[in-house]
C-alpha positions as CSV (number, residue, x, y, z in Angstrom):
1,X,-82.3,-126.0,-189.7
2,X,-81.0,-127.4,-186.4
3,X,-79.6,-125.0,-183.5
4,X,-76.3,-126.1,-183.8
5,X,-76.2,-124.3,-187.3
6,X,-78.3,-121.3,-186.3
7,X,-74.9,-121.5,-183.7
8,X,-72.6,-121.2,-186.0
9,X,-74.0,-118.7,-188.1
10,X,-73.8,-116.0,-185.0
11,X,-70.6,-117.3,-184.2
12,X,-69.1,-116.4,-187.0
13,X,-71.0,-113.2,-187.6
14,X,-69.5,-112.5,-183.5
15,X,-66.2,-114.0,-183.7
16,X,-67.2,-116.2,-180.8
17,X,-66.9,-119.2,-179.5
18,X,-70.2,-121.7,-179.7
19,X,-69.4,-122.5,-175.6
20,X,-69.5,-118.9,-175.3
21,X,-72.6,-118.1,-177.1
22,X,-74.3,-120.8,-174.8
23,X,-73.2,-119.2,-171.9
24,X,-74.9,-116.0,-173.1
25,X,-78.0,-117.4,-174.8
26,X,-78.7,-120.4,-171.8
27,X,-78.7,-117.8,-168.9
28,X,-80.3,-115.1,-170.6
29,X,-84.6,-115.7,-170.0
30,X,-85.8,-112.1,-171.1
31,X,-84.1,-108.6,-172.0
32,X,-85.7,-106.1,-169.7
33,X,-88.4,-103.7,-171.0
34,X,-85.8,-100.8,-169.7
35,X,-83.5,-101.8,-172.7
36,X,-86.1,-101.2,-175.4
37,X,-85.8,-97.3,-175.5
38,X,-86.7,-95.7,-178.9
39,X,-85.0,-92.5,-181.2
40,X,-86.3,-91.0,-183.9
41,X,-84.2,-91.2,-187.4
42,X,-85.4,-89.5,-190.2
43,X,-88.7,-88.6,-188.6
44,X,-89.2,-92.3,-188.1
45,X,-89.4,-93.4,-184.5
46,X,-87.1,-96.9,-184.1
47,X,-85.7,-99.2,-181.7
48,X,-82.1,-97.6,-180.3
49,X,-79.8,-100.6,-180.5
50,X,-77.3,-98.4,-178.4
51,X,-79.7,-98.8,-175.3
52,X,-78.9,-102.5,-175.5
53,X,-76.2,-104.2,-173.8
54,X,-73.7,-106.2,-176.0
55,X,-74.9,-109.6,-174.6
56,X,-78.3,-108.3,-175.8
57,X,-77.9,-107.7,-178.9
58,X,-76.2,-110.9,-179.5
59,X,-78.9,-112.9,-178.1
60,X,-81.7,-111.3,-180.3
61,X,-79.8,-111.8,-183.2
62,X,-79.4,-115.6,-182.2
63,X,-83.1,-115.1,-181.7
64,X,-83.7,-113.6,-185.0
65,X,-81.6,-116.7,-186.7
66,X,-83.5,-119.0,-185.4
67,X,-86.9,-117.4,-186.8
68,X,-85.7,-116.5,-189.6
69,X,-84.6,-120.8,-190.4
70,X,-87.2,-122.3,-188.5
71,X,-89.8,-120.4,-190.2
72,X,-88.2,-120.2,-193.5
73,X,-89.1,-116.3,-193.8
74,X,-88.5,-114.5,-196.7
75,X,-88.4,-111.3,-196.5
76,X,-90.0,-109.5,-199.2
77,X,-87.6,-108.0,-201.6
78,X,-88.5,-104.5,-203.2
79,X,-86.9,-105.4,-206.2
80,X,-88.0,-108.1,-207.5
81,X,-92.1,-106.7,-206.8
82,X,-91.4,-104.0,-209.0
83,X,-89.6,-106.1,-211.2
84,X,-92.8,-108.5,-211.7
85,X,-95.0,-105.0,-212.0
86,X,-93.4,-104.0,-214.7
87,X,-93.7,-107.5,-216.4
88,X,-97.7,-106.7,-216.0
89,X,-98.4,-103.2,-215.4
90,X,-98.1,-101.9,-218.7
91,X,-100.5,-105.2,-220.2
92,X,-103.6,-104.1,-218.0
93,X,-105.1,-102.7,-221.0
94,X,-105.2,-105.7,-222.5
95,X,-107.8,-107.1,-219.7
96,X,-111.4,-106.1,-220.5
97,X,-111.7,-105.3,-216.7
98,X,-109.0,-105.1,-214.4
99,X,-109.2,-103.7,-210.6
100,X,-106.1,-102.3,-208.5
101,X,-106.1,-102.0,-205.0
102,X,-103.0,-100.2,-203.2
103,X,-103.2,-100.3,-199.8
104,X,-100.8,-98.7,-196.7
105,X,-100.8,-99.9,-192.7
106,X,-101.3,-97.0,-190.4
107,X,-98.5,-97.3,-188.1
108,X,-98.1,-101.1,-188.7
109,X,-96.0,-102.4,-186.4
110,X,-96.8,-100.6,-183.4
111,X,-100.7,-101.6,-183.9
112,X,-99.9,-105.3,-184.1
113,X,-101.7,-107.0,-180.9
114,X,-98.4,-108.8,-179.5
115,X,-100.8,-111.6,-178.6
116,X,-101.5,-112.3,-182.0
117,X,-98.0,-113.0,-182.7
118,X,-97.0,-115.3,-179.4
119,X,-100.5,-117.3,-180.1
120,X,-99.0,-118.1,-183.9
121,X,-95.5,-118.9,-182.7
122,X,-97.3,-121.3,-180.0
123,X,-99.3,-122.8,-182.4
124,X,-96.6,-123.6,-185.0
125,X,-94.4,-125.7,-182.2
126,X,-91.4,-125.4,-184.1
127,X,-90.0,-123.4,-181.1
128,X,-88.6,-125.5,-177.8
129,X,-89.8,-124.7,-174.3
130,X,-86.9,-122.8,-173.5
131,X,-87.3,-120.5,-176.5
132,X,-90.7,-119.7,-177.0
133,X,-90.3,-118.6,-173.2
134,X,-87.7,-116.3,-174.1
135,X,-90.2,-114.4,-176.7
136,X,-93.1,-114.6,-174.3
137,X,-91.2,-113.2,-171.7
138,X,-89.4,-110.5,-173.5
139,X,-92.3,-109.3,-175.6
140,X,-95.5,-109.9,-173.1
141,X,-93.6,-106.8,-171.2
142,X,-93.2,-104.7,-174.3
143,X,-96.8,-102.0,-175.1
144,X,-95.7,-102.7,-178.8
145,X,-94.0,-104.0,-181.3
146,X,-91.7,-101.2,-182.3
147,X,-88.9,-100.8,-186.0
148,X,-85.4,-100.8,-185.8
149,X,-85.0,-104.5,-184.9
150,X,-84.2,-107.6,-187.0
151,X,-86.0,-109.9,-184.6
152,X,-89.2,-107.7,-185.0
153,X,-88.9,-107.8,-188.8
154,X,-89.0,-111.9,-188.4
155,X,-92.0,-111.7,-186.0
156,X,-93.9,-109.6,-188.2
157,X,-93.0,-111.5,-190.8
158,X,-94.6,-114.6,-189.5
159,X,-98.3,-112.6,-188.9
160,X,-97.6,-111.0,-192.6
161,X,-97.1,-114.8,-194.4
162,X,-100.1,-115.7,-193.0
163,X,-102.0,-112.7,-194.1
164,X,-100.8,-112.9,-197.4
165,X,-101.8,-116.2,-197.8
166,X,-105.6,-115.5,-196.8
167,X,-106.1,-112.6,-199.2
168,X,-104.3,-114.5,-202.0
169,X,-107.3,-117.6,-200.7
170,X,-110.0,-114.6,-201.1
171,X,-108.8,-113.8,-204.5
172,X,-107.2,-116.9,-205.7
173,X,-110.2,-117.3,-209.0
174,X,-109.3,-113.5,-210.3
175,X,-106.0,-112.3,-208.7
176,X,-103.4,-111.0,-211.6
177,X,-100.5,-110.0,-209.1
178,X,-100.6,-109.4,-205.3
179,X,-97.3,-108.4,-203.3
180,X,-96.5,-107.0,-200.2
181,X,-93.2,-105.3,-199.0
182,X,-93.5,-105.0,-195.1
183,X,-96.7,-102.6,-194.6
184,X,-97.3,-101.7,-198.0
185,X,-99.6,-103.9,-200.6
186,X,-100.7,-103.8,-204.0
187,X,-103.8,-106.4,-205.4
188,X,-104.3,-106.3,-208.9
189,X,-107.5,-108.1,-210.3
190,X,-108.6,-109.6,-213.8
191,X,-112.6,-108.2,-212.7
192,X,-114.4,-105.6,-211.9
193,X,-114.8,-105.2,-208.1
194,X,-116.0,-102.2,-205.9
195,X,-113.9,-100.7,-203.7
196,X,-116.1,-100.8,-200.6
197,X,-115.9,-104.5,-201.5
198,X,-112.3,-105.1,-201.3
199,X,-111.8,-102.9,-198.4
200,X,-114.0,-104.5,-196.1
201,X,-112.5,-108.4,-197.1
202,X,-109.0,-106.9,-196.3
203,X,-110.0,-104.7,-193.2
204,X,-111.4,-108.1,-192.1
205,X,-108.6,-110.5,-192.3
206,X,-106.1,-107.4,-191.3
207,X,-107.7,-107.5,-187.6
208,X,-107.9,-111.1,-188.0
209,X,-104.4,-111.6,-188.7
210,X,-103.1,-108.7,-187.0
211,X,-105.1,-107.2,-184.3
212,X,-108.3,-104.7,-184.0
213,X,-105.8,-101.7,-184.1
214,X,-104.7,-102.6,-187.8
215,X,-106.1,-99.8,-189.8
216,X,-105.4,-98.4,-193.9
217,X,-103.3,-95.4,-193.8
218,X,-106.0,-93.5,-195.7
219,X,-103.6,-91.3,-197.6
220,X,-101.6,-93.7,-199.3
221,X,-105.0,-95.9,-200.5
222,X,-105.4,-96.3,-203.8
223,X,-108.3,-97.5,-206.1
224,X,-108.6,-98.3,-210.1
225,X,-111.2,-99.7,-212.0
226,X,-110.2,-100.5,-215.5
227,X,-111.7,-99.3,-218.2
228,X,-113.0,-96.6,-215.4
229,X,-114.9,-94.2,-218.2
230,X,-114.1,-92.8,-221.3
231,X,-111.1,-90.3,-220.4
232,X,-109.3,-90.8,-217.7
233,X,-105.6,-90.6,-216.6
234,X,-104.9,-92.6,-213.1
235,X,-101.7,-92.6,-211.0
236,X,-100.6,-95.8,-208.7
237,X,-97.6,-94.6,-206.4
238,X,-95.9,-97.7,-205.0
239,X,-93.0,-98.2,-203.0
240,X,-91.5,-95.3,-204.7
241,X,-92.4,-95.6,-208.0
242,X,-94.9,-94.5,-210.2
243,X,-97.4,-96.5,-212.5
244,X,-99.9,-94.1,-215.0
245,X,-102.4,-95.1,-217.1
246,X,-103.6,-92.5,-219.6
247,X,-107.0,-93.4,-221.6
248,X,-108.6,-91.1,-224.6
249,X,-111.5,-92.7,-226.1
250,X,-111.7,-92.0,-230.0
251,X,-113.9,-88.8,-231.1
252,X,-115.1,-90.6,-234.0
253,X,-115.4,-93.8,-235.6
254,X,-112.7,-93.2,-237.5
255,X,-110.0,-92.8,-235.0
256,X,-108.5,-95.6,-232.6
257,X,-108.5,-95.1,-228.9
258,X,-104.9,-93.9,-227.8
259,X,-103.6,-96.1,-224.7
260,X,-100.3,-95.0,-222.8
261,X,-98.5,-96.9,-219.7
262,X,-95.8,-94.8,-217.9
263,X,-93.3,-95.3,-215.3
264,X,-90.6,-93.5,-212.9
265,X,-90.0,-92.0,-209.9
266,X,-93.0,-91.5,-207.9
267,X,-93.3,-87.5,-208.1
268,X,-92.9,-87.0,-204.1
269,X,-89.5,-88.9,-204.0
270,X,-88.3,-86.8,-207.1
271,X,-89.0,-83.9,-204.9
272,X,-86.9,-85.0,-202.6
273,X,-84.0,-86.2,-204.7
274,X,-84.1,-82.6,-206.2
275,X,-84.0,-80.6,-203.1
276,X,-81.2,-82.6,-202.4
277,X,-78.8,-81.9,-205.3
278,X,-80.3,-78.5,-205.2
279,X,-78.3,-77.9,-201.7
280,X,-75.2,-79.4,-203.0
281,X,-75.4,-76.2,-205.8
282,X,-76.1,-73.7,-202.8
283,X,-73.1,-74.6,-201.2
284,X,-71.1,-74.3,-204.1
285,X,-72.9,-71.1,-204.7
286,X,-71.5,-70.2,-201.4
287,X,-68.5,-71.9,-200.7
288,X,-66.8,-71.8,-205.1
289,X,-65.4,-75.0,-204.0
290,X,-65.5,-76.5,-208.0
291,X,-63.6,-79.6,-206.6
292,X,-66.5,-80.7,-203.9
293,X,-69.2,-79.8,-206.1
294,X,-67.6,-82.1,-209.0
295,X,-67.3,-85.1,-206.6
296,X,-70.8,-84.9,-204.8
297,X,-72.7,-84.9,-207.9
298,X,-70.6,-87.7,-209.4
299,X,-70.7,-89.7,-206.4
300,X,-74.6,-89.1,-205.8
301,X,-75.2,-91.2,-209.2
302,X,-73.0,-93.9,-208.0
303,X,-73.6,-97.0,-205.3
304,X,-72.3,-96.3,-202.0
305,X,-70.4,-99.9,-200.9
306,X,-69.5,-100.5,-197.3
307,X,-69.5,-102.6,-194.6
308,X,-71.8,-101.6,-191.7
309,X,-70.1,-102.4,-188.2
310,X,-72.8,-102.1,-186.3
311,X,-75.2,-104.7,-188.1
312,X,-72.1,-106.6,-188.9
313,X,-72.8,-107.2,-192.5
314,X,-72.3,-104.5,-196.2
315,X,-74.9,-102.6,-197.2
316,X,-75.3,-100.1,-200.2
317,X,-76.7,-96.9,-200.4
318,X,-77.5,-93.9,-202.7
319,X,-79.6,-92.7,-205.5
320,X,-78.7,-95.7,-207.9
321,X,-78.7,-98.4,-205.2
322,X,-82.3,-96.9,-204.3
323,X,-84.1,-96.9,-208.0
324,X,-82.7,-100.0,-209.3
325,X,-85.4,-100.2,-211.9
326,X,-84.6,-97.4,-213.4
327,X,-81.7,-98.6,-215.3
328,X,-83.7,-100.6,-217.0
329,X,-85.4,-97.6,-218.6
330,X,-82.3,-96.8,-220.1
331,X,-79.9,-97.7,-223.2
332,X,-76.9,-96.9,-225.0
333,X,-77.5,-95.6,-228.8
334,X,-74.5,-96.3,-230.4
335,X,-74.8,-94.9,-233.6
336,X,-75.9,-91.2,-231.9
337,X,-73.6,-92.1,-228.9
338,X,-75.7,-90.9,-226.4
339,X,-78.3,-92.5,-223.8
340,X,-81.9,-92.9,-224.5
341,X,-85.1,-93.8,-222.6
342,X,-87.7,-95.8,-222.9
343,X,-90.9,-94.8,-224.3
344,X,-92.3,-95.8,-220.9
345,X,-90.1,-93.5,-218.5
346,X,-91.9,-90.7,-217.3
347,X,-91.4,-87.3,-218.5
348,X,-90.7,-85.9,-215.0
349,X,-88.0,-88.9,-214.1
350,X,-86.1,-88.0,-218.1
351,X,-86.2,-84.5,-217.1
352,X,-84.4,-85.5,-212.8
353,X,-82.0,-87.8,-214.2
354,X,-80.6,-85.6,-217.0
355,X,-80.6,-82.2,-214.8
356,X,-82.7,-80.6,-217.0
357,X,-84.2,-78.9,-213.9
358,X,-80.9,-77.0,-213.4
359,X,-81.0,-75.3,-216.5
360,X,-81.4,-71.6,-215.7
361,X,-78.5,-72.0,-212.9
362,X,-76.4,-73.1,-215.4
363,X,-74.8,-69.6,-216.2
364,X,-73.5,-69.5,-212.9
365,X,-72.2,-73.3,-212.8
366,X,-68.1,-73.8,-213.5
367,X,-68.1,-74.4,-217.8
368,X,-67.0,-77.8,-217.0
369,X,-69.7,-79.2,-215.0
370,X,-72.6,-77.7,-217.5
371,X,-70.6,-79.4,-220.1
372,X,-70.4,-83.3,-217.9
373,X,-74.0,-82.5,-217.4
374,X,-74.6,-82.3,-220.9
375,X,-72.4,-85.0,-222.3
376,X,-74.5,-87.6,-219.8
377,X,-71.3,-88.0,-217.9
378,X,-73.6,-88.9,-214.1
379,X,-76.0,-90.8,-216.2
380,X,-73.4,-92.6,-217.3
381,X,-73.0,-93.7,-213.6
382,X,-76.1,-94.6,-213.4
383,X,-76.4,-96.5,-216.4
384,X,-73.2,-98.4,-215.4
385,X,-73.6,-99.2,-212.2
386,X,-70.7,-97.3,-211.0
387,X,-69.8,-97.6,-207.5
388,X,-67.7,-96.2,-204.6
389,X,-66.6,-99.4,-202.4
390,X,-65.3,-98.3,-198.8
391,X,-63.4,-101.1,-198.2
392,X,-59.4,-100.6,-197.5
393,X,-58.4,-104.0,-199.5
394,X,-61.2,-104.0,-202.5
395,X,-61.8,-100.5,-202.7
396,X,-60.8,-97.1,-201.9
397,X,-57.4,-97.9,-199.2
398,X,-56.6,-95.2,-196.4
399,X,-54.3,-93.1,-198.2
400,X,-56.8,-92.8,-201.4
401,X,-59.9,-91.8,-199.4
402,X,-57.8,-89.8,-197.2
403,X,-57.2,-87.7,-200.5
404,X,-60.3,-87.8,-201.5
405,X,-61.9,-86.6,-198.5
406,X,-59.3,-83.5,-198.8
407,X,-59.6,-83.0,-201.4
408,X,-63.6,-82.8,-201.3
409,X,-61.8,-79.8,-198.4
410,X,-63.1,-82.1,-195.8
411,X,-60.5,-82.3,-192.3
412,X,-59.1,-84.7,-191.3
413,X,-56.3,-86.0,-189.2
414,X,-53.5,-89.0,-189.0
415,X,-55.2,-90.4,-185.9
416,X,-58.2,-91.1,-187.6
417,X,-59.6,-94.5,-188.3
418,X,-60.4,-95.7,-191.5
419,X,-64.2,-96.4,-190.2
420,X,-64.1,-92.4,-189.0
421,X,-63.3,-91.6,-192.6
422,X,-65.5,-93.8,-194.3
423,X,-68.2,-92.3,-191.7
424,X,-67.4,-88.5,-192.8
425,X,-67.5,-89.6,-196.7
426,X,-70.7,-91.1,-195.7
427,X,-72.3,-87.8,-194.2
428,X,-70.7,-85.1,-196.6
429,X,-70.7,-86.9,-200.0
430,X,-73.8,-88.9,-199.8
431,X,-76.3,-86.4,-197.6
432,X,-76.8,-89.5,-195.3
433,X,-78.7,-88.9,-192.7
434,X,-79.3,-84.8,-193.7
């Protein structure tokens, strides 16, 4: 893709003129390590796009364009690598030998050697002068390479392609499935090879690829060997899901060996998702407010739709927009009229998504939500794909979410725009950000 479209792209996304993006983009040689300040969001420490200057943050994004097209990156999507697990996972059994290597980077983007990445982007040429000097000189300044910011994404993205393609090289006569989604990986093998083995070939093209700081994150490494022995029940938690493998070898001759594949929510994010609902029912415990309980629960197992003004582009959020693959685990019976799952859902994700786990506080509940509970009414939302769009024309207007924010006993006030509405819905109905 030429510049002239790259161009147009931030033009439109800026509502600027291309002469004026010039004039921005032509004088600009560097952004100034002072600008790159960091914050911490959800115990994550990231870029703060607020220390930036308008200008700035125009110019990385042209930046980022221009990676992103000259490069062709793809970013992984989450999706669609749990989407070809699934197609494979549960047929491992079926190999005679099968190995699976999870792996995690410890701190991954802030141990990439910034060298590493302005050598590749040197080599490749398919920068001019003029902008490769712009990376060098904004990023030779920089200790790190630090979250938070698209153009970062792009550049890691250009080490990551080419580390990908080496371990798929190492692999390429027995590899099943490999994927990787930013710093986490998954190699799945039709043989039987050690672990010391495969951590050593990665560890080396890691430092290669990346830098000598590139390390696993020990706690998030995992290692199967299958058939491993003659009982055995394994867990693989990736990119938060769960895979299980459960094994019993027949007693006697007689009997066959019993072989079961399961799948859900990996058990540390159901934790979560629990404790969450679980302090929407204290506050109703507290507060008696039936109205906002009702609405919070039926809007937790709905999409959250709306357009993000700071990034400049709509994004979805909330519990269904975050397990996608979970629907798939579920159908419509007609003939009981109820929902069912499949026989490879999880126990522990059957139990979350039908509030099973609220059971004993159901005598102090209102009659009607025990009863919405029961009838499947929010896995219904789920199922369905229901959604809240915050969007004035296609979706909830002014005078609708103004209702329902009041309604929910949330205050507001005339002078409010609809962006401040849709950013109290956000952060009261959702738990964004709690």
């Amino acid at each position: 893709m030429n510049r002239w479209t790259v161009l147009r792209k931030v033009s439109n996304k800026y509502s600027k003129k291309i002469s004026e993006l010039l004039d921005i983009i032509e004088f600009t040689d560097r952004i100034e390590k002072k600008y790159f300040s960091e914050k911490n969001i959800k115990d994550r420490v990231v870029i703060d796009k607020n220390s930036f200057e308008a200008k700035d943050i125009i110019v990385l994004d042209y930046y980022q364009t221009l990676l992103r097209e000259r490069f062709d990156i793809r970013i992984p999507n989450r999706d669609m690598i749990i989407n070809e697990l699934l197609d494979i996972m549960p047929y491992l059994f079926k190999y005679k030998k099968a190995t699976v290597f999870k792996f995690d980077f410890k701190d991954f983007f802030r141990s990439i050697d910034i060298l590493k990445v302005l050598k590749l982007l040197e080599k490749e040429s398919t920068l001019s002068f003029k902008e490769y000097r712009f990376i060098y000189n904004t990023y030779i300044q920089l200790p790190n390479i630090s979250p938070g910011l698209g153009i970062n994404n792009m550049l890691i993205e250009i080490l990551g392609r080419e580390f990908d393609e080496k371990v798929e090289s190492l692999y390429y006569n027995n590899l099943i499935y490999y994927g990787r989604y930013v710093d986490d990986g998954i190699l799945i093998l039709d043989s039987s090879v050690t672990e010391r083995s495969i951590r050593n070939n990665l560890m080396k093209v890691m430092k290669e690829v990346f830098g000598e700081k590139t390390t696993f994150n020990e706690e998030k490494v995992c290692f199967i060997s299958l058939p491993s022995r003659l009982n055995f029940n394994e867990v693989i938690n990736f990119l938060g899901y769960s895979f299980s493998y459960d094994y019993r070898a027949p007693s006697t001759r007689y009997q066959k060996d019993k072989k079961k594949f399961t799948f859900g929510i990996a058990t540390t994010k159901l934790e979560k998702e629990m404790e969450k609902i679980h302090r929407i029912i204290d506050e109703y415990q507290s507060t008696h407010k039936q109205k906002l309980l009702e609405n919070r629960l039926d809007i937790y197992f709905k999409r959250v739709a709306f357009y993000d003004q700071n990034d400049r582009c709509w994004k979805s959020i909330g519990f269904s927009r975050n397990y996608e693959q979970i629907k798939k685990m579920i159908e419509f019976d007609k003939e009981l009229s109820k929902y069912k799952f499949s026989p490879y859902l999880n126990q522990e994700t059957e139990k979350f998504l039908e509030l099973k786990f609220l059971e004993e506080q159901f005598s102090n509940l209102p009659n009607q939500l025990v009863g919405q509970i029961k009838n499947q009414k929010f896995l219904s939302n789920l199922f369905h794909n229901k959604a809240v769009i915050l969007n004035p024309k296609i979706g909830l207007n002014y005078a609708r979410l103004s209702e329902y924010l009041r309604s929910c006993d949330i205050r507001i006030s005339q002078r409010d725009s609809y962006q401040e509405l849709q950013r109290r819905f956000i952060g009261r109905l959702t738990e964004k950000n709690r």
